[in-house]
Every structure is written in structure tokens, then in C-alpha cells.
C-alpha positions as CSV (number, residue, x, y, z in Angstrom):
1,X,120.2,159.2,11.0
2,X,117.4,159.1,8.1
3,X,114.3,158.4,8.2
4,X,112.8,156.6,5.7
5,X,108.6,155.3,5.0
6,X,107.5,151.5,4.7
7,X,104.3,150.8,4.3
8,X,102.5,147.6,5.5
9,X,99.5,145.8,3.2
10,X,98.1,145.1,7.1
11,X,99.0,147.8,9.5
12,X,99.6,150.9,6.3
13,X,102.7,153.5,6.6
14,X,105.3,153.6,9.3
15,X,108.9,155.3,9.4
16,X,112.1,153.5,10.5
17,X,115.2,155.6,11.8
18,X,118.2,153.8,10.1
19,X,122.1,155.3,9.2
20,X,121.8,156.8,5.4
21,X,122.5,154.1,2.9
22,X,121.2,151.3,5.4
23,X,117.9,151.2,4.7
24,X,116.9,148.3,2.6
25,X,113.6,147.7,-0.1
26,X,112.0,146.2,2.8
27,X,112.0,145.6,6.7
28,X,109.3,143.6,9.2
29,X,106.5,145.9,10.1
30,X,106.6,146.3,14.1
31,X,103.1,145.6,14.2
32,X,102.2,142.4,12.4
33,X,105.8,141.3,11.7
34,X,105.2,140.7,8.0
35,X,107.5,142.1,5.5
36,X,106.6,146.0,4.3
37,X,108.1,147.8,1.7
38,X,109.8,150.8,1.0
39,X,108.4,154.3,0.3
40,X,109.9,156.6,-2.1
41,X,108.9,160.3,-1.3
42,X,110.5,163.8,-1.3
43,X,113.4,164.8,1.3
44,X,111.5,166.6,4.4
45,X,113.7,169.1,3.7
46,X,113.6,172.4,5.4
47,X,114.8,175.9,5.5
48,X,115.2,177.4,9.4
49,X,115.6,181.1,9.9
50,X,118.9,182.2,10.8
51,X,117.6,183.1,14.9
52,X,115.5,180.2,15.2
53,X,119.0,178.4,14.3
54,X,120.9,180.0,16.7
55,X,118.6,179.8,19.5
56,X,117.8,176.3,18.7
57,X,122.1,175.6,18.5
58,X,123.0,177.3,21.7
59,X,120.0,175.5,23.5
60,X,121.8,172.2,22.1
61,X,125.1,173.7,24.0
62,X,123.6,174.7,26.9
63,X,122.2,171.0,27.8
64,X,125.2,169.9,27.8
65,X,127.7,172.5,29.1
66,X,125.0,175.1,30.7
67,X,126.8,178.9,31.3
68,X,127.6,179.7,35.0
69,X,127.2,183.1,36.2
70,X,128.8,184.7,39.2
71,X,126.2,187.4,40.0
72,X,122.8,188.6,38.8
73,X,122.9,190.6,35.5
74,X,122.7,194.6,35.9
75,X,119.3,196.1,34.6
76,X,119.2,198.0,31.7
77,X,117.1,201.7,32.0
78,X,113.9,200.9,29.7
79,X,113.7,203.3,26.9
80,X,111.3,205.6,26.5
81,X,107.9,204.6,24.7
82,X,107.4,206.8,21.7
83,X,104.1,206.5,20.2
84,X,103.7,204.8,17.0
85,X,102.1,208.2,15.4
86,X,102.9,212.2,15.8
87,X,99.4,212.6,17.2
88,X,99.4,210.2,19.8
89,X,102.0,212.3,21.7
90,X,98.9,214.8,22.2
91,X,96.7,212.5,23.6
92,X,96.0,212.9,27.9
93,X,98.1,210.4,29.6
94,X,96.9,208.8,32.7
């Protein structure tokens, strides 16, 4: 599905949802019901980062086939905190 921009001389811009290559010069405006033409602007087109990809992907699987687990994962041991600079290791610690 595409979405594509009409605008309305009444009611101004609304989008539409149609299949690509379905979307005609002009369609009724859901507001007024008088004919509104088409829009042409630039592809919302979008780069996503390669983990916001994958979350967003395996959050898609997950709805519909969600991952059963038989017991409660085991904790990891937390690693040791090393301070960001040399000289914080001299500081007191509480």
C-alpha cells in the first residue's frame, strides 16, 4: 500500500492509502464529497538503522508466533564497573 496526497479547494490536504499504480488524478474528499486532486511530492522515503530494523522485524514475528520458553533464563554475573578515567579508581568508595 501507498499513500498518496489530494488536496481539497474546501476541506485542503488529505492522504488516501490505495495499492501502487491505483491511485487516480482525483478521488471524493471524505469530508465535503467533492472531487480533490492529486498531489505530487517526494517519496517519504527513509533510511532505518540496521537494530532498529531488526528489533522492529522480530517484534512483527513475535505478534504473530510469540517464543515460548520452558524456564526462566539463568543470570548473567554483572561485570565489574571500571571507571571511565585512571584517576577515578583512587577516589574513596562508599
Amino acid at each position: 500500500m501507498a499513500t498518496y496526497e489530494y488536496r481539497c479547494l474546501r476541506d485542503g490536504n488529505f492522504e488516501v492509502r490505495l495499492p501502487l499504480g491505483e491511485a487516480g488524478a482525483a478521488v471524493d474528499c471524505p469530508g465535503c464529497h467533492e472531487r480533490a486532486t492529486r498531489v505530487w511530492s517526494a517519496p517519504r522515503l527513509a533510511r532505518t538503522p540496521g537494530a532498529l530494523g531488526a528489533a522492529l522485524d522480530g517484534a512483527a514475528r513475535s505478534a504473530e508466533t510469540p517464543e515460548v520458553v520452558s524456564r526462566i533464563p539463568a543470570r548473567r554475573p554483572a561485570a565489574a564497573a571500571t571507571p571511565a578515567h585512571p584517576a577515578h579508581a583512587r577516589l574513596p568508595r562508599l
